[in-house]
ChimeraX commands (.cxc) that place a marker at each C-alpha (Angstrom):
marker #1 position -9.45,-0.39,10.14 radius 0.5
marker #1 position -8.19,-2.75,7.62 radius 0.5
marker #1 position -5.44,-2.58,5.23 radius 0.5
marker #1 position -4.92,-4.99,2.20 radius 0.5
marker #1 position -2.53,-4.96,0.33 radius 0.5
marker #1 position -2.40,-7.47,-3.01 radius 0.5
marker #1 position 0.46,-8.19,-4.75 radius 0.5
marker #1 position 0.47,-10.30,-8.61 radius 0.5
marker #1 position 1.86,-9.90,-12.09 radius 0.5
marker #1 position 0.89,-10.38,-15.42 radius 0.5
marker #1 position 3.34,-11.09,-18.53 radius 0.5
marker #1 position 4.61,-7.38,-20.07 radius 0.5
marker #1 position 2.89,-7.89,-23.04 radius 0.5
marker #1 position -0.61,-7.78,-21.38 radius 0.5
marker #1 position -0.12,-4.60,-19.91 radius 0.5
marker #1 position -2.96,-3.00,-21.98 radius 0.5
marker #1 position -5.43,-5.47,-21.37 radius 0.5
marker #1 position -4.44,-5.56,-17.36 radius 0.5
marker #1 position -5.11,-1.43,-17.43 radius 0.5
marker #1 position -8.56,-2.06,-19.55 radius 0.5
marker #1 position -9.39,-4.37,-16.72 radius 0.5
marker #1 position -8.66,-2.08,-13.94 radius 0.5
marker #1 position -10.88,0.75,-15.66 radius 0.5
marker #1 position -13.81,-0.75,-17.27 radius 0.5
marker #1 position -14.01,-4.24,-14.43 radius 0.5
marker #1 position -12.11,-4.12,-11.17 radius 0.5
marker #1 position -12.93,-0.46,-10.01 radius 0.5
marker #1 position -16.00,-0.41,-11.31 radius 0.5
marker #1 position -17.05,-3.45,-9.27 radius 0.5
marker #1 position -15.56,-2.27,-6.06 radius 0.5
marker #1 position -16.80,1.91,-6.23 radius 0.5
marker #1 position -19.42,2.01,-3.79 radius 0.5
marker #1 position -18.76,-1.39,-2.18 radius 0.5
marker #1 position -19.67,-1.39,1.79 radius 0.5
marker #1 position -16.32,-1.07,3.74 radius 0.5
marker #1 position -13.76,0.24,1.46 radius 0.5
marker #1 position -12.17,3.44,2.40 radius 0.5
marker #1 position -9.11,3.96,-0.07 radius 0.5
marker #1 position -8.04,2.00,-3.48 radius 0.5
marker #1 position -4.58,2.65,-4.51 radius 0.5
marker #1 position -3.49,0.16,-7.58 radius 0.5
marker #1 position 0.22,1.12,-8.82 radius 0.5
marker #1 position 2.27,-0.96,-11.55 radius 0.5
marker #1 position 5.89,-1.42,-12.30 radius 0.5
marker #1 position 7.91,-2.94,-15.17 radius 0.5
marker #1 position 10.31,-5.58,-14.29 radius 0.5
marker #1 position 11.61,-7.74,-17.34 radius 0.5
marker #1 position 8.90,-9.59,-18.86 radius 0.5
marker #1 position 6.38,-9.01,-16.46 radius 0.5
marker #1 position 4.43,-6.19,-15.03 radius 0.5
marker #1 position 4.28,-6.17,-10.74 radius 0.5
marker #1 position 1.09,-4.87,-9.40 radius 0.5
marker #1 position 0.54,-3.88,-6.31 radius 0.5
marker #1 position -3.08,-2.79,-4.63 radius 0.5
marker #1 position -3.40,-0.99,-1.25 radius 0.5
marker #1 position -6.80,-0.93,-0.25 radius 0.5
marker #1 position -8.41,-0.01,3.35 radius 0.5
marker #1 position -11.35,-1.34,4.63 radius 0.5
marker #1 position -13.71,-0.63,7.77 radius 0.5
marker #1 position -12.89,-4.46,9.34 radius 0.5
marker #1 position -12.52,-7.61,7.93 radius 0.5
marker #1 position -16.16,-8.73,7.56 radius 0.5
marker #1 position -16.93,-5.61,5.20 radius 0.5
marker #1 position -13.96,-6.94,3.42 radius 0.5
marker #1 position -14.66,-10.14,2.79 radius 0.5
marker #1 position -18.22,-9.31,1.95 radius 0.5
marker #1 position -17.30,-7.27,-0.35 radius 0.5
marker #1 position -14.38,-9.16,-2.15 radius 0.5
marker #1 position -16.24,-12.80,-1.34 radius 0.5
marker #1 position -13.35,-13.98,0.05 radius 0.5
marker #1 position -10.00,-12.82,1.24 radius 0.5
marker #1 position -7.52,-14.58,-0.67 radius 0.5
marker #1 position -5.64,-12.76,-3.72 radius 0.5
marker #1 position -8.16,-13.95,-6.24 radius 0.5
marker #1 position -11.05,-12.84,-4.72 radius 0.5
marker #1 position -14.60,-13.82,-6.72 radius 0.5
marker #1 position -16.12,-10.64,-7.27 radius 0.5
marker #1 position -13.08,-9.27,-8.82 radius 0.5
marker #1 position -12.95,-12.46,-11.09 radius 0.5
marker #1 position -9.56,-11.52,-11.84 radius 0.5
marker #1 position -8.45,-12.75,-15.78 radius 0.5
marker #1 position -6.62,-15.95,-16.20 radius 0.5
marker #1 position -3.39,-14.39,-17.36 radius 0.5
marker #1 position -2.89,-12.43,-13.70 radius 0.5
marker #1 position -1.17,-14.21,-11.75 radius 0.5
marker #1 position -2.01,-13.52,-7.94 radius 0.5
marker #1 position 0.46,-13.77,-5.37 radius 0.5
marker #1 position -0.40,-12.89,-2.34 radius 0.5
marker #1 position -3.52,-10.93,-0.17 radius 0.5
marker #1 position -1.60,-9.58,3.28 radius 0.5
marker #1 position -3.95,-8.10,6.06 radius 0.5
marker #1 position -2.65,-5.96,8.67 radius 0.5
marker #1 position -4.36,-3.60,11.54 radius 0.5
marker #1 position -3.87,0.15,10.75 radius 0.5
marker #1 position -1.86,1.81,13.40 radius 0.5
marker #1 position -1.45,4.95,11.80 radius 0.5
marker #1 position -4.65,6.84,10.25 radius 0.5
marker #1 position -4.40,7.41,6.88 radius 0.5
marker #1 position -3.05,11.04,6.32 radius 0.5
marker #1 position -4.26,12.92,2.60 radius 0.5
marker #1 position -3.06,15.80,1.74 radius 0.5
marker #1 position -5.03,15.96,-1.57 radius 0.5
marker #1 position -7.52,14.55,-3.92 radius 0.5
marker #1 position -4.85,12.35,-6.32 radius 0.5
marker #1 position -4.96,11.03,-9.55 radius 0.5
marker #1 position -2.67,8.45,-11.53 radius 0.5
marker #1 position 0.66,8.99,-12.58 radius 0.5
marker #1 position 1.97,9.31,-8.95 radius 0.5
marker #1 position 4.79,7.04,-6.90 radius 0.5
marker #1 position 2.88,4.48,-4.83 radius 0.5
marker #1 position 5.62,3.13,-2.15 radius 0.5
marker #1 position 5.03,0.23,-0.42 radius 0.5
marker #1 position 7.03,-1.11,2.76 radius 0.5
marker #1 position 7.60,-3.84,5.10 radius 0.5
marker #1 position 9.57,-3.38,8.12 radius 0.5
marker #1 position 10.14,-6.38,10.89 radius 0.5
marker #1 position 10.88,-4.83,14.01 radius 0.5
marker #1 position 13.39,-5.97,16.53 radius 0.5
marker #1 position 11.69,-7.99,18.96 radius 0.5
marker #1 position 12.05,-5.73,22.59 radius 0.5
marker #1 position 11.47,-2.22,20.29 radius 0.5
marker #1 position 8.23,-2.20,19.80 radius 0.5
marker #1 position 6.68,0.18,22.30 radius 0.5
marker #1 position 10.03,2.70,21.05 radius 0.5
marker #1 position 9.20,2.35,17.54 radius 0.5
marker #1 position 5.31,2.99,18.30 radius 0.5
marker #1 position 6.33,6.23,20.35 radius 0.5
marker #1 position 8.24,7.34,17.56 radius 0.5
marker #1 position 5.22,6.83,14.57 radius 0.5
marker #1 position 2.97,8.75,17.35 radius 0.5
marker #1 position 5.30,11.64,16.99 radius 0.5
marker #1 position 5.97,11.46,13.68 radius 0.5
marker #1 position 2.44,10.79,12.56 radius 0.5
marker #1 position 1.80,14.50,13.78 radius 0.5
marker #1 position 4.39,16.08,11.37 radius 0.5
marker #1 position 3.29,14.50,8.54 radius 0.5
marker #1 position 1.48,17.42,7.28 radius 0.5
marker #1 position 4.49,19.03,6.47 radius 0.5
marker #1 position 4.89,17.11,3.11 radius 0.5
marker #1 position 3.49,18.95,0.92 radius 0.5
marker #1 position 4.06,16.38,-1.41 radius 0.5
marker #1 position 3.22,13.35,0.00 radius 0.5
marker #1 position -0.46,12.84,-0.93 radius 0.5
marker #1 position -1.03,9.33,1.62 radius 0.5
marker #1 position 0.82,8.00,4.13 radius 0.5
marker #1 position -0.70,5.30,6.23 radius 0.5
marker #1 position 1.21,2.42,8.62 radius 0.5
marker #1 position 0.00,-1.27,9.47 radius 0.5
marker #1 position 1.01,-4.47,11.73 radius 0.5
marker #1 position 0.53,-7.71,12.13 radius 0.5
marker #1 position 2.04,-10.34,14.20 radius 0.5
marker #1 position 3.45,-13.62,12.17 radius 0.5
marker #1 position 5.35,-16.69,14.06 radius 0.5
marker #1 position 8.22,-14.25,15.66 radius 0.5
marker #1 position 7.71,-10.97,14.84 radius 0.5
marker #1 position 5.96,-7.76,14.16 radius 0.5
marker #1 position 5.55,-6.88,10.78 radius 0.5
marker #1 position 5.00,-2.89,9.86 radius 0.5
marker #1 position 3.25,-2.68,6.45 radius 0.5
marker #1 position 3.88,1.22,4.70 radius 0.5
marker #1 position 1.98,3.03,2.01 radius 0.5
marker #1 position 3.19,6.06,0.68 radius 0.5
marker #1 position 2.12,8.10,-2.25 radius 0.5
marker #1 position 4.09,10.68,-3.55 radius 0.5
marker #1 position 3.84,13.29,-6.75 radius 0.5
marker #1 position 6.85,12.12,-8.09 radius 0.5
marker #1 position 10.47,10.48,-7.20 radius 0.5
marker #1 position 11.92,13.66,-6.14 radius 0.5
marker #1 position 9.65,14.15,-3.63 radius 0.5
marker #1 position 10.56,11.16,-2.16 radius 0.5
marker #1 position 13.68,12.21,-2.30 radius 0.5
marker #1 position 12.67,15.18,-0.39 radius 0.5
marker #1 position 11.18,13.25,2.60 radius 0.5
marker #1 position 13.80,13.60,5.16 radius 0.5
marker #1 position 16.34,12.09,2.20 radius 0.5
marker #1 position 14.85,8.97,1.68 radius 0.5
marker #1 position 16.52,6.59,-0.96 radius 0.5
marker #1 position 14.70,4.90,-3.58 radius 0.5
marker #1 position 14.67,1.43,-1.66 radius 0.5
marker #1 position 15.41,2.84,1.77 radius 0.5
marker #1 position 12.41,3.53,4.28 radius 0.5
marker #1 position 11.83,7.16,4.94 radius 0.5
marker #1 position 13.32,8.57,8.29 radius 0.5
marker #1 position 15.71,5.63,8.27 radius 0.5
marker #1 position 18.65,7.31,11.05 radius 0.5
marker #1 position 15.28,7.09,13.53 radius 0.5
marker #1 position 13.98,3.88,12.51 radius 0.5
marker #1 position 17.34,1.65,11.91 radius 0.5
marker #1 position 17.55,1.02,15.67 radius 0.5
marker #1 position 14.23,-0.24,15.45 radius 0.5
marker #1 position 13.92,-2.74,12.79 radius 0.5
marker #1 position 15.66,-5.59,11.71 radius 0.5
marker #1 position 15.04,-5.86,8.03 radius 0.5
marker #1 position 12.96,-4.06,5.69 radius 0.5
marker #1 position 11.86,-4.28,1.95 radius 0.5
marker #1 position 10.56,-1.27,-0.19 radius 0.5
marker #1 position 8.88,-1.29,-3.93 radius 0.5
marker #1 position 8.03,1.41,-5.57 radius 0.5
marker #1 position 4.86,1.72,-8.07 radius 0.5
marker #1 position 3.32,4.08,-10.67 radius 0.5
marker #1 position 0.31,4.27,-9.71 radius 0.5
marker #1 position -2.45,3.78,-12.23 radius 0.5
marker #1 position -5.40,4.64,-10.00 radius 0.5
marker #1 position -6.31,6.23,-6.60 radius 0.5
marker #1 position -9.32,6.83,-5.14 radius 0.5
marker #1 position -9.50,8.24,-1.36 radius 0.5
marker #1 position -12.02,8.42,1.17 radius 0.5
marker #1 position -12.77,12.24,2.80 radius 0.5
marker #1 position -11.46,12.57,6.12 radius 0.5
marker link #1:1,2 radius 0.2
marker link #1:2,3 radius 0.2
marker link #1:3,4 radius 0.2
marker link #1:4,5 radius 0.2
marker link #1:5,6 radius 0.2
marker link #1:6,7 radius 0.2
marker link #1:7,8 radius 0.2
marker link #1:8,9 radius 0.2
marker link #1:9,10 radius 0.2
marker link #1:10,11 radius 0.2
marker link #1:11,12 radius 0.2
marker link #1:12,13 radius 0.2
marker link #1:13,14 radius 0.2
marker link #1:14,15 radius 0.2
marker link #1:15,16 radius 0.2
marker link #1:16,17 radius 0.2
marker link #1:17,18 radius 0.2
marker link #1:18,19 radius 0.2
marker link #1:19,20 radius 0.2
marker link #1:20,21 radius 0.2
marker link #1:21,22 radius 0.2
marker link #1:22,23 radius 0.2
marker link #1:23,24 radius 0.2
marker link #1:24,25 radius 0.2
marker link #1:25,26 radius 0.2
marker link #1:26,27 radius 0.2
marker link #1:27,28 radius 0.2
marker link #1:28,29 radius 0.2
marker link #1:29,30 radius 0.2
marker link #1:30,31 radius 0.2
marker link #1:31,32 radius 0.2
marker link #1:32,33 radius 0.2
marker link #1:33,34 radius 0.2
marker link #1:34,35 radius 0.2
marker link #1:35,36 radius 0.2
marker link #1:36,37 radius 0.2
marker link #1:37,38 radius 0.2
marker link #1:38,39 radius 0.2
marker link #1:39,40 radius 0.2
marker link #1:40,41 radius 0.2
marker link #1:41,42 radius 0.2
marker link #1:42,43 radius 0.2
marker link #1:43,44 radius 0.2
marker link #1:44,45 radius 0.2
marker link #1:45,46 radius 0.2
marker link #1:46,47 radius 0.2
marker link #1:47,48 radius 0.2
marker link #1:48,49 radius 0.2
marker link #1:49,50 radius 0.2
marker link #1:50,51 radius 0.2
marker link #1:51,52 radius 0.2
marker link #1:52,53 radius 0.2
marker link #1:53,54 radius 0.2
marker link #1:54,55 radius 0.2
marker link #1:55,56 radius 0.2
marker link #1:56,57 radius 0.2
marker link #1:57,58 radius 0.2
marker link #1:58,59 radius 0.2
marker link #1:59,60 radius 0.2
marker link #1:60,61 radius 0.2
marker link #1:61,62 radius 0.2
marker link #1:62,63 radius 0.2
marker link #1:63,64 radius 0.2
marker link #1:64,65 radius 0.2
marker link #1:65,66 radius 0.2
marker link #1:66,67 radius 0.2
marker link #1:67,68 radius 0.2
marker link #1:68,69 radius 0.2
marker link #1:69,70 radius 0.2
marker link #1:70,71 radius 0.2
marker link #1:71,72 radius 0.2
marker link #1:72,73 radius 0.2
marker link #1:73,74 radius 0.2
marker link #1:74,75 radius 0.2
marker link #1:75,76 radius 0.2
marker link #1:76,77 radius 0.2
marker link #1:77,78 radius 0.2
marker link #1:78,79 radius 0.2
marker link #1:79,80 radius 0.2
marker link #1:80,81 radius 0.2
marker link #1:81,82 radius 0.2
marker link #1:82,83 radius 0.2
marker link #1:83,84 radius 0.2
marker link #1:84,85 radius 0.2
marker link #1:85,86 radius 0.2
marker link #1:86,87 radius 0.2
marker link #1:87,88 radius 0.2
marker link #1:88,89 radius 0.2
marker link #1:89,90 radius 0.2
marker link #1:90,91 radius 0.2
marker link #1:91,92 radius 0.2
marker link #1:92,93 radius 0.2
marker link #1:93,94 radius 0.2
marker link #1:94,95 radius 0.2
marker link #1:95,96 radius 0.2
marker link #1:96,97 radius 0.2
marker link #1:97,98 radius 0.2
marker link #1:98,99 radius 0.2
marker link #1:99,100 radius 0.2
marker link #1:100,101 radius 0.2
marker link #1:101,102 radius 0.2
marker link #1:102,103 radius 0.2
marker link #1:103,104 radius 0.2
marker link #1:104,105 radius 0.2
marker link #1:105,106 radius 0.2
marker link #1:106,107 radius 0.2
marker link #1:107,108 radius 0.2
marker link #1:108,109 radius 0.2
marker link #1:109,110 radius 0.2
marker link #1:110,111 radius 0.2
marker link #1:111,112 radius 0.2
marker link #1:112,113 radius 0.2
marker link #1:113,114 radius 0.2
marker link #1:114,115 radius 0.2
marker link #1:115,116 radius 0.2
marker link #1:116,117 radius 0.2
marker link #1:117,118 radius 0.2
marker link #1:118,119 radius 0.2
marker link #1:119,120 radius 0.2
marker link #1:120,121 radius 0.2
marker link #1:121,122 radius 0.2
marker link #1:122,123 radius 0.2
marker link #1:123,124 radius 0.2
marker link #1:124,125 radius 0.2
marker link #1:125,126 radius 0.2
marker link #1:126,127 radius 0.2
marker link #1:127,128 radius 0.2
marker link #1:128,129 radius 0.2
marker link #1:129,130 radius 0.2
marker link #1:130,131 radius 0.2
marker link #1:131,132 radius 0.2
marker link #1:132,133 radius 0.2
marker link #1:133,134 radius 0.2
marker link #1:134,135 radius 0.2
marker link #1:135,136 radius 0.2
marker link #1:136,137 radius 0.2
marker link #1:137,138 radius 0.2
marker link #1:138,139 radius 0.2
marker link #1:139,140 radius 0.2
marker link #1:140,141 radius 0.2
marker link #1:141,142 radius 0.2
marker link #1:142,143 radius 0.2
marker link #1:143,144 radius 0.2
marker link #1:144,145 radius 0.2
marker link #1:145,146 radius 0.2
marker link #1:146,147 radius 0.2
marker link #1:147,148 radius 0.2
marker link #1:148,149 radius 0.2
marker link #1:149,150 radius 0.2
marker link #1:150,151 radius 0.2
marker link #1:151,152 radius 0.2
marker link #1:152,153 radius 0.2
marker link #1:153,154 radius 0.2
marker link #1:154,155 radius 0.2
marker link #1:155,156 radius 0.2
marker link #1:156,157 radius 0.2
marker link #1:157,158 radius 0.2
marker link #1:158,159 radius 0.2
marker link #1:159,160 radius 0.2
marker link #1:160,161 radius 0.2
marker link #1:161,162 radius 0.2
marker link #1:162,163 radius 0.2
marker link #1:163,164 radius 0.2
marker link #1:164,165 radius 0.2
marker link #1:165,166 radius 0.2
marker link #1:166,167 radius 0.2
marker link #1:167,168 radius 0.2
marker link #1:168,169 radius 0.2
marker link #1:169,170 radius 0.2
marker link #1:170,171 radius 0.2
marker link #1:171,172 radius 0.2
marker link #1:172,173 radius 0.2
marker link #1:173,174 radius 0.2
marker link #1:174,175 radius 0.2
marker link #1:175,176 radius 0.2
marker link #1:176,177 radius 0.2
marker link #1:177,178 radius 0.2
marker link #1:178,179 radius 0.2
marker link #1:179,180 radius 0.2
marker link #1:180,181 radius 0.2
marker link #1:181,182 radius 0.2
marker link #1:182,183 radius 0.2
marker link #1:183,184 radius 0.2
marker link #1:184,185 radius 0.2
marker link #1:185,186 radius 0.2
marker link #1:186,187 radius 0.2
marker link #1:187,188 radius 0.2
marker link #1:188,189 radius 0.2
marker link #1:189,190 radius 0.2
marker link #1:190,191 radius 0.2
marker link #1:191,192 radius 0.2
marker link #1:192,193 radius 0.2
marker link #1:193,194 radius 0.2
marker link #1:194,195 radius 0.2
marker link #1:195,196 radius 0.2
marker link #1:196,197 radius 0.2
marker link #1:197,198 radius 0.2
marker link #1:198,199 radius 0.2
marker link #1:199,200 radius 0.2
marker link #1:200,201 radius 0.2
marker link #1:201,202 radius 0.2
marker link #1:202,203 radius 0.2
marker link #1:203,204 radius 0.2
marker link #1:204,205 radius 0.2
marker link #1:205,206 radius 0.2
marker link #1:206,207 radius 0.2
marker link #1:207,208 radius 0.2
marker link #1:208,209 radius 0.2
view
């Protein structure tokens, strides 16, 4: 399986119209489509302009692109307004199937990670999200957690997506920080830099397992 995750922005004062978009357009035009397992879109305010993020999971990249008619950020069925600015559609291999805990709604904590591993790790830090994949139904509170790779020029690149009921159940998850991966005294010998954003999400639809 496939997951995409899309990243743009639009300028804070077009926040309504980017939600009105989301509800009455851009889910409306992908519910059903052939492919898509889960849709997670989460928002956050940052000065004058409002990051989105969209986690999405697909069957394989031909359903994808099918679907989407391409699969660069502004894909054509989407036909994604003028004012959002589109910055990037990453694709990476799911390595970790998709845990749910729950049906969720909006109003959640959508976490998204990147991780570059240290080059010789690999195989360790693959062991260790094996083992750790198997626990994760002991967080009550963590509604989806999935993990993806890719390979760029020098390294492999681990793509997270978490969703959480709120911050202080992130918190809760083996005492993550807000920008620090979760499980970081097992992971730090593993990786070589990371980033984390946190989203509220503003939709989330998820396939039965």
């Amino acid at each position: 399986m496939i997951l995409r995750i899309f990243r743009g922005s639009v300028a804070a004062d077009r926040t309504t119209d980017f939600h009105a978009y989301v509800d009455s357009v851009a889910a409306e035009r992908l519910r059903g489509k052939a492919g898509l397992r889960d849709l997670i879109i989460g928002t956050r305010a940052d000065g004058d302009r409002l990051r989105i993020a969209v986690a999405s999971t697909w069957t394989d990249v031909r359903a994808e692109d099918e679907a989407l008619g391409g699969l660069g950020p502004r894909s054509p069925v989407l036909e994604l307004p003028d004012y959002v600015a589109a910055d990037s559609a990453e694709h990476y291999e799911l390595v970790s199937s998709p845990y749910v805990a729950a049906a969720a709604t909006s109003g959640l904590v959508l976490r998204v990670g990147r991780l570059i591993l240290k080059r010789g790790t690999e195989s360790e830090f693959y062991q260790y999200l094996r083992e750790r994949s198997a626990t994760f139904h002991e967080q009550p509170d963590a509604l989806v957690i999935m993990a993806a790779r890719r390979m760029t020029d020098d390294h492999e690149e681990v793509a997270t997506v978490g969703v959480f009921t709120d911050h202080e159940s992130v918190v809760a998850a083996e005492g993550a920080q807000p920008r620090m991966p979760i499980g970081w005294d097992r992971l730090a010998p593993f990786v070589d830099d990371f980033t984390i954003e946190a989203f509220a999400t503003t939709l989330v639809e998820l396939a039965p397992l």
